[in-house]
Wavefront OBJ file of the C-alpha trace (Angstrom):
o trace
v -159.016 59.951 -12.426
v -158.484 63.024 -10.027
v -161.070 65.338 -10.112
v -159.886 68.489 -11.929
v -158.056 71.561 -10.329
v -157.092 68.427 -7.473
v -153.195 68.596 -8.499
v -152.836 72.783 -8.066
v -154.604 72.325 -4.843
v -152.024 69.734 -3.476
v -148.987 71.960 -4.836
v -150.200 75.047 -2.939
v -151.424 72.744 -0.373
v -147.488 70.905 -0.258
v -146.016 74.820 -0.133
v -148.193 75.320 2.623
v -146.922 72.360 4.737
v -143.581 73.153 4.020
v -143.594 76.762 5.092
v -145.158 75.767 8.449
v -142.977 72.838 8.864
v -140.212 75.685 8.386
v -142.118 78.442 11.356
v -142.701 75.282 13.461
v -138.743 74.023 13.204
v -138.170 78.045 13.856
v -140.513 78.486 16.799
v -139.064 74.898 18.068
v -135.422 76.276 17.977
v -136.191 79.205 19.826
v -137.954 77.737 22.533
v -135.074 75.471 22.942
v -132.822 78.149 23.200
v -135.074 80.180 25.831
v -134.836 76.414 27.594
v -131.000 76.706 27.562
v -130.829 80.091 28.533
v -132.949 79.301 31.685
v -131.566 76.706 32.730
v -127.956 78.343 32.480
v -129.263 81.382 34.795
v -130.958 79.171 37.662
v -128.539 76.242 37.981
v -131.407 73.736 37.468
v -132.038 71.481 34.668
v -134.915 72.343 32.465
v -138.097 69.398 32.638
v -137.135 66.607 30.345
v -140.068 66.919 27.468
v -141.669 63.566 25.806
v -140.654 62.095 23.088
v -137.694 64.394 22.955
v -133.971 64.487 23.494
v -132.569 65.696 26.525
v -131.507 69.423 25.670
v -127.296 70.097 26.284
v -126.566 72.551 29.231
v -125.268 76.133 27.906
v -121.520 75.964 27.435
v -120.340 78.373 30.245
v -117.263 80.179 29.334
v -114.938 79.290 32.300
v -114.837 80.870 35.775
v -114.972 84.577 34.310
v -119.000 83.395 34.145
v -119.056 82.023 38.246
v -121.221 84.031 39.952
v -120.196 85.174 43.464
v -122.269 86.005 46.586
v -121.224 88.301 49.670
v -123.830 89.166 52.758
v -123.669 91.466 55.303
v -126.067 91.346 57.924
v -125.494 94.301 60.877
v -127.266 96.122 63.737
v -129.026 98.341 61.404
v -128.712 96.995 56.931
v -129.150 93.156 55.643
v -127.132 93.653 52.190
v -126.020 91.544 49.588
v -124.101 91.954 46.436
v -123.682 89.343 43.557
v -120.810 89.580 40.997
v -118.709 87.932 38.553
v -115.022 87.718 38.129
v -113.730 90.588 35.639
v -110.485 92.221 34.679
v -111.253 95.363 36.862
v -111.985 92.622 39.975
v -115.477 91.907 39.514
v -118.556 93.105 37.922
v -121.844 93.269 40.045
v -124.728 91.681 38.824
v -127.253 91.814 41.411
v -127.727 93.877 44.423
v -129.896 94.436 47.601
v -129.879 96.744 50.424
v -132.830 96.948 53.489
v -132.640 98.722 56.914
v -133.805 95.739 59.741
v -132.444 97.555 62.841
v -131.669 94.124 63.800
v -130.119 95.673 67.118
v -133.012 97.204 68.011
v -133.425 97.394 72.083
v -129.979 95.039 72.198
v -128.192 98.000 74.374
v -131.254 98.229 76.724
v -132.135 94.120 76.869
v -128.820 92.737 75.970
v -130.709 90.284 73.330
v -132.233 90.387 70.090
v -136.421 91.269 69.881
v -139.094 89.588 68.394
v -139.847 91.943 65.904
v -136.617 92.769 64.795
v -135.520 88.912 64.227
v -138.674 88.904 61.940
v -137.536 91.883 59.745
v -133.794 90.677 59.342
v -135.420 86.975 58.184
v -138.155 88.444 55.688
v -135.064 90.268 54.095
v -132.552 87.128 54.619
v -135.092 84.886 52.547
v -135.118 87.723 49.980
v -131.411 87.040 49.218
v -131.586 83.488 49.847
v -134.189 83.802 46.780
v -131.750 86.310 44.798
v -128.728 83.544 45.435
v -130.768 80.864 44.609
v -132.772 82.189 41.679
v -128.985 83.560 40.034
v -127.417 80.281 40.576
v -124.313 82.073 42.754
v -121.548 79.378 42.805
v -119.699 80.487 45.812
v -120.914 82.620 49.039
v -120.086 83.676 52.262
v -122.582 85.326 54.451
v -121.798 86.965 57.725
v -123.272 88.363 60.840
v -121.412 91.141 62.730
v -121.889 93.287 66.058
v -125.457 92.574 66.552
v -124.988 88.560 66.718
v -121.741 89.103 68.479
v -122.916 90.485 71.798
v -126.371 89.151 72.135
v -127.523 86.876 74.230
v -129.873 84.994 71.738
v -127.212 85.623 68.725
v -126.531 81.595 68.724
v -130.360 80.887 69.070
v -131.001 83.591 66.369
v -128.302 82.097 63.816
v -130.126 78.388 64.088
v -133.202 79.729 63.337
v -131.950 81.989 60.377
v -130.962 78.714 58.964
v -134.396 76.812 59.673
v -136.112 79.451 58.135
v -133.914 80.605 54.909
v -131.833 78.191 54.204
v -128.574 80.229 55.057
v -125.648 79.835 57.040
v -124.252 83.266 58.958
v -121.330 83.288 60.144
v -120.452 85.774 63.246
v -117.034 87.277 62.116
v -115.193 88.318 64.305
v -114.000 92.242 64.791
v -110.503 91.752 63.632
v -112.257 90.162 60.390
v -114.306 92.683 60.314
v -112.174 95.383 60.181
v -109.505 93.274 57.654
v -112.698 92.791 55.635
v -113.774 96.485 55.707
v -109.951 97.428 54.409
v -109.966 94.815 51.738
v -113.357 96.405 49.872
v -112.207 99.754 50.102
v -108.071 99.287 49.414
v -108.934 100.924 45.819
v -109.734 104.360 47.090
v -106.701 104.879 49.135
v -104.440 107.617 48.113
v -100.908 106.076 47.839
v -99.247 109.433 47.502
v -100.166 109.448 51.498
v -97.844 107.816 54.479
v -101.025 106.356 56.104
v -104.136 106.440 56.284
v -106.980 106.094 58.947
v -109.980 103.670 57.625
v -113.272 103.959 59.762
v -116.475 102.039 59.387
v -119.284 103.255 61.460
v -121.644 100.552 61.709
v -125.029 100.392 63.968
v -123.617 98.811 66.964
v -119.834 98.941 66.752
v -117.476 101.266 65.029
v -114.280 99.720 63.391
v -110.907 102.065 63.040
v -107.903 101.104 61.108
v -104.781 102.571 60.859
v -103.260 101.342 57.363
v -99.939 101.987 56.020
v -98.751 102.768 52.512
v -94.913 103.226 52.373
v -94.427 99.302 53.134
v -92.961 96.899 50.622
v -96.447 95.465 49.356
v -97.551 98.019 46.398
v -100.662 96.209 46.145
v -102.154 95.868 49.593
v -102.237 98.771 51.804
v -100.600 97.046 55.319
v -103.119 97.173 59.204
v -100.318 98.185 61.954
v -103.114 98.749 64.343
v -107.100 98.330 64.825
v -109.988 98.661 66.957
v -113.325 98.253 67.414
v -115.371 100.281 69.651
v -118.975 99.595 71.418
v -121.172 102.171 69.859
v -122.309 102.844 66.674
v -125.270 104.651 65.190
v -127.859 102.247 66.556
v -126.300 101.751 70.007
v -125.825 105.773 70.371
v -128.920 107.324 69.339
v -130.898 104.750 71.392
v -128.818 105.845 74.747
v -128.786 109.827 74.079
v -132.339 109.864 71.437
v -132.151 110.452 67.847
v -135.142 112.387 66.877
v -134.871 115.233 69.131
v -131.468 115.868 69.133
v -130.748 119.396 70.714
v -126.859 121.001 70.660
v -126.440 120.034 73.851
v -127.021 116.615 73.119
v -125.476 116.353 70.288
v -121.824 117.588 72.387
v -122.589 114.981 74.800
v -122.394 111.924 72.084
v -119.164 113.586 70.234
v -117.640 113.619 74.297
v -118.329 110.069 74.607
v -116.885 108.720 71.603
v -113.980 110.655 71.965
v -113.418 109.035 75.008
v -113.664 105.687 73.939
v -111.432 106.202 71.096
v -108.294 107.647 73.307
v -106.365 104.648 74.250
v -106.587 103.657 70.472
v -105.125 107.343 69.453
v -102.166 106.896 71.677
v -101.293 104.081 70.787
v -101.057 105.205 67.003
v -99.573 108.170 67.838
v -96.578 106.570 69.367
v -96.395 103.844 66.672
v -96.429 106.170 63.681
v -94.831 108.587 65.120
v -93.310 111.642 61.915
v -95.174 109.111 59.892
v -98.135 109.895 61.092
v -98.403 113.475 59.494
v -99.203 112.373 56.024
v -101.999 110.906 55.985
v -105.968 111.212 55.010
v -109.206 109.960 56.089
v -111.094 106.910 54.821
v -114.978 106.498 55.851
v -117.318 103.884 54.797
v -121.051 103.486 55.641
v -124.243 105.247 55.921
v -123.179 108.048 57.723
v -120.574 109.235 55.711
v -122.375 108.603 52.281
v -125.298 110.500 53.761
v -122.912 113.482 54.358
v -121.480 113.309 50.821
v -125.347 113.334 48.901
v -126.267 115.989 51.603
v -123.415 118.409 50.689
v -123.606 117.620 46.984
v -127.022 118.717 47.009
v -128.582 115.452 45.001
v -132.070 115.185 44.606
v -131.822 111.707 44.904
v -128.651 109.133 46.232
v -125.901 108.725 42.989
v -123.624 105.844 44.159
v -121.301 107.060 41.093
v -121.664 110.408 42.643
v -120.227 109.470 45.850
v -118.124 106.644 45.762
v -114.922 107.681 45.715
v -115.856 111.958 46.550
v -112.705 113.734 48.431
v -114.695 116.208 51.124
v -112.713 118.471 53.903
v -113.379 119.009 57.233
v -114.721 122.488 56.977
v -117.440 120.964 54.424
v -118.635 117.979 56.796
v -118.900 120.298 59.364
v -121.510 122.567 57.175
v -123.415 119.632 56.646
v -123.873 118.765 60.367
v -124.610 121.530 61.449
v -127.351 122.103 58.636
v -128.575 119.014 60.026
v -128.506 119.841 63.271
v -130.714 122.768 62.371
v -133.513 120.383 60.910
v -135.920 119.729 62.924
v -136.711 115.287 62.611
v -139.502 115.915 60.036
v -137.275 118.014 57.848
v -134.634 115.293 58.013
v -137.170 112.502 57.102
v -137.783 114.525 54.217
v -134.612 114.720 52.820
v -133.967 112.656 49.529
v -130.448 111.533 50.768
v -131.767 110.864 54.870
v -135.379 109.558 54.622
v -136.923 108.533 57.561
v -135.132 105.492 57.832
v -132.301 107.158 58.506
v -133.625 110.527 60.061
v -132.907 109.569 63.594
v -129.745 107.687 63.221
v -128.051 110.153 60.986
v -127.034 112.636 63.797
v -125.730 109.574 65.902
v -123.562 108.917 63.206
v -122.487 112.405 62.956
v -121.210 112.672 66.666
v -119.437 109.338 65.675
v -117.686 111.416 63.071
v -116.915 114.196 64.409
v -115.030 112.641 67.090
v -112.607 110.859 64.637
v -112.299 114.293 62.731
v -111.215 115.747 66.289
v -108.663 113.359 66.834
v -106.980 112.707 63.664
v -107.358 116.018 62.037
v -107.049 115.571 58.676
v -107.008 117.994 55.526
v -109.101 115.250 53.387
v -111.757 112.556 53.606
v -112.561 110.120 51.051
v -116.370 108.304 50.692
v -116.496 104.872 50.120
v -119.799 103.882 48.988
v -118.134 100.114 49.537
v -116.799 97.644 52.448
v -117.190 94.400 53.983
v -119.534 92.763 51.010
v -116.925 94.242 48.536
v -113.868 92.732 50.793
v -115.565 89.421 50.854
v -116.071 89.359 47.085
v -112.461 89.971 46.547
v -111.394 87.295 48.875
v -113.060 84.684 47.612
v -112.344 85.244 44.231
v -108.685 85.966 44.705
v -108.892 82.419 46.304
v -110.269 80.092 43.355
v -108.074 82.124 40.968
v -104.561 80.906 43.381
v -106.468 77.999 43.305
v -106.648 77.240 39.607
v -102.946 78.697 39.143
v -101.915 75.837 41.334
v -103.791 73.396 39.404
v -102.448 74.486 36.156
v -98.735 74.605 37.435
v -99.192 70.724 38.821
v -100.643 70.146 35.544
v -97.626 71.720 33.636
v -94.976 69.827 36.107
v -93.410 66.857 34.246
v -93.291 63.132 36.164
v -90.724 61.998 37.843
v -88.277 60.007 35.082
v -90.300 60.976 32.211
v -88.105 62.520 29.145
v -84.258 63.604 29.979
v -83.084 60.511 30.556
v -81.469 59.857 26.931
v -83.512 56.621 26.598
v -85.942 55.838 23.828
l 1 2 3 4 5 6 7 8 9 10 11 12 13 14 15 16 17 18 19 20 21 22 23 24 25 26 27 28 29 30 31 32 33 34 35 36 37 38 39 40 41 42 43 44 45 46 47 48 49 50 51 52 53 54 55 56 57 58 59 60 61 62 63 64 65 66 67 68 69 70 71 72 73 74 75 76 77 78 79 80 81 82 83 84 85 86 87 88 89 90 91 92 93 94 95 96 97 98 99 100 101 102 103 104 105 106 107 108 109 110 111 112 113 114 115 116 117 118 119 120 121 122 123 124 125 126 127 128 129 130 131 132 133 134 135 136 137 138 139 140 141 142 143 144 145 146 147 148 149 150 151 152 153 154 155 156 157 158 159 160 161 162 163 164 165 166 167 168 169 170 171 172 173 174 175 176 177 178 179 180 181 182 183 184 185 186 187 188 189 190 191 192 193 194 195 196 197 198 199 200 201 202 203 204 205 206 207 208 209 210 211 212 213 214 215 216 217 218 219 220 221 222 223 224 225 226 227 228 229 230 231 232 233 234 235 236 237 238 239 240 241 242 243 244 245 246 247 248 249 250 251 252 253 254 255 256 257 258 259 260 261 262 263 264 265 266 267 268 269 270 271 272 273 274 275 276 277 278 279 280 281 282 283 284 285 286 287 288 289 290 291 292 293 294 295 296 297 298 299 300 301 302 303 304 305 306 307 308 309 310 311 312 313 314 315 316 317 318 319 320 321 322 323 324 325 326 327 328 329 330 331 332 333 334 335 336 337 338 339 340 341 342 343 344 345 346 347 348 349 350 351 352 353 354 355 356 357 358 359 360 361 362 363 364 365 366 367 368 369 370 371 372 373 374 375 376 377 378 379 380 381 382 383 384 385 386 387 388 389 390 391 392 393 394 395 396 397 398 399 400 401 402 403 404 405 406
């Protein structure tokens, strides 16, 4: 016999069981989900558990969901940019940006130092860790002026590899500068003739002449490049960057202008009338420094500036306010800071010299480039990829159907 009150205990008791049964099944389902969901954002199967089945992989929705890698490692930034494929071309997903100065004492030396090796790696393994960590499916990471001309580039590349994992490439210029027209294609004005696209980097400075009255609606078309041997690095190291007095100043705008002369002819005779309507195009620091210093922002707006149309006549305020600061001032300034603060006047010079010899009404700012260029390519390449799957696919065999047999 069962002692009394024994059966209400065992119903509340059997409730009981049941309702925790029900939170444990609950908490069990969402941990398996959080599982999924991890494993689906690092690429890596999750730890097989005992005396449970092996969890499915998330269902990924098709290549739309591939994420995409582009690096950029120059004389003076390490950046990288991770995306997926969207409707509008791609939408970023991750994104990192450091100053190494990489090119640091190359002019003087001819190779790469110690210490500035160092920096580029310590921000290298950060990407590697961003690439690895988001599971990118496809990359390509590059190395431009700085591995190009020194003497320990090769030496520096194997040891980039020991030490990260990754695998620079050293483009060449002409890649470069297709590369650099590629990323920023979307800001050109097709109303214009031509246009002049100019990337001033920390040891080189790329120039492309582009047209836009070709047959190609989609792709603005390079009649002629260059790439020069100075760039905001190379420059300020020769002539000093944080004194920087007029006179000074005139002497870096003089020497750029030389250097780009031969390239100005030879547009001038190719274009010829056609070379009358036609605007400016500038990506990199410099310019996007200009554009947050003449907007007045309190702190750098990439939504602000990409894509900004500036004139002449308002660059030119802006250099010469910051020709008036003295190097602290500069350091100071939300859209210089004192990475910048002796490089930014370098840059100036650089731009002043194109200004002089293609005198244009209009500039554009292209907060975008090479990482944006690469991120295009490579994704306009698995999509003609899968379209020639899909059409092989779609193509009937040879003597099947038609023949009026059955």
């Amino acid at each position: 016999m069962q002692p009394r009150g024994s059966g209400a205990r065992d119903a509340k008791d059997g409730i009981g069981a049941s309702r925790k049964s029900r939170r444990r099944g609950r908490r069990g389902r969402g941990r398996r989900k959080e599982e999924a969901r991890k494993e689906a954002a690092s690429g890596k199967p999750a730890p097989k558990q005992a005396g449970k089945s092996p969890q499915k992989p998330a269902r990924r929705s098709g290549s739309a969901d591939r994420l995409y890698a582009a690096l950029d490692l120059g004389t003076n930034n390490c950046r990288l940019l991770i995306a997926r494929p969207s409707p509008e071309g791609f939408k970023v997903v991750d994104a990192y940006s450091r100053i190494v100065r990489l090119g640091e004492g190359l002019a003087s030396t001819g190779a790469l130092g110690e210490a500035a090796m160092k920096r580029a790696i310590d921000a290298l393994r950060i990407c590697a860790e961003k690439m690895a960590r988001r599971g990118v499916a496809r990359s390509r990471t590059i190395a431009t002026a700085a591995c190009r001309t020194a003497d320990n580039g090769a030496d520096f590349i194997e040891r980039v590899k020991r030490e990260t994992g990754l695998s620079l490439e050293v483009v060449s210029t002409e890649d470069e500068a297709r590369l650099a027209v590629a990323g920023c294609a979307p800001l050109l004005d097709k109303a214009c003739n031509s246009a002049l696209v100019f990337d001033i980097g920390g040891g080189s400075t790329e120039l492309i002449w582009v047209r836009m009255d070709g047959e190609d609606d989609v792709r603005p078309a390079i009649a002629d490049w260059t790439s020069l041997p100075c760039g905001v690095v190379t420059l300020a190291e020769r002539h000093g960057g944080v004194d920087v007095p007029e006179n000074i100043y005139v002497r870096m705008v003089d020497e750029v202008s030389g250097q780009l002369s031969p390239f100005l002819e030879r547009v001038k005779e190719a274009a010829g009338a056609g070379a009358s309507n036609f605007h400016l195009l500038g990506t990199s620091g410099t310019v996007t420094t200009i554009a947050g210093v003449h907007l007045g922002l309190n702190r750098y707006d990439r939504t602000r500036v990409d894509g900004l149309w500036i004139s002449p006549d308002e660059v030119q305020g802006v250099t010469r306010a910051l020709l008036a600061m003295d190097y602290g001032s500069r350091a100071a300034h939300p859209c210089v800071g004192q990475e910048r603060a002796d490089l930014v006047l370098a840059g100036c010079a650089i731009f002043e010299a194109i200004a002089l010899a293609w005198p244009a009404d209009r500039l554009r700012v292209a907060d975008r480039g090479l990482r944006e260029g690469i991120l295009l390519s490579l994704m306009e390449a698995d999509a003609s990829r899968r379209r020639r799957r899909r059409k092989r696919r779609r193509k009937p065999k040879p003597g099947a159907g038609g023949n009026g047999t059955v």
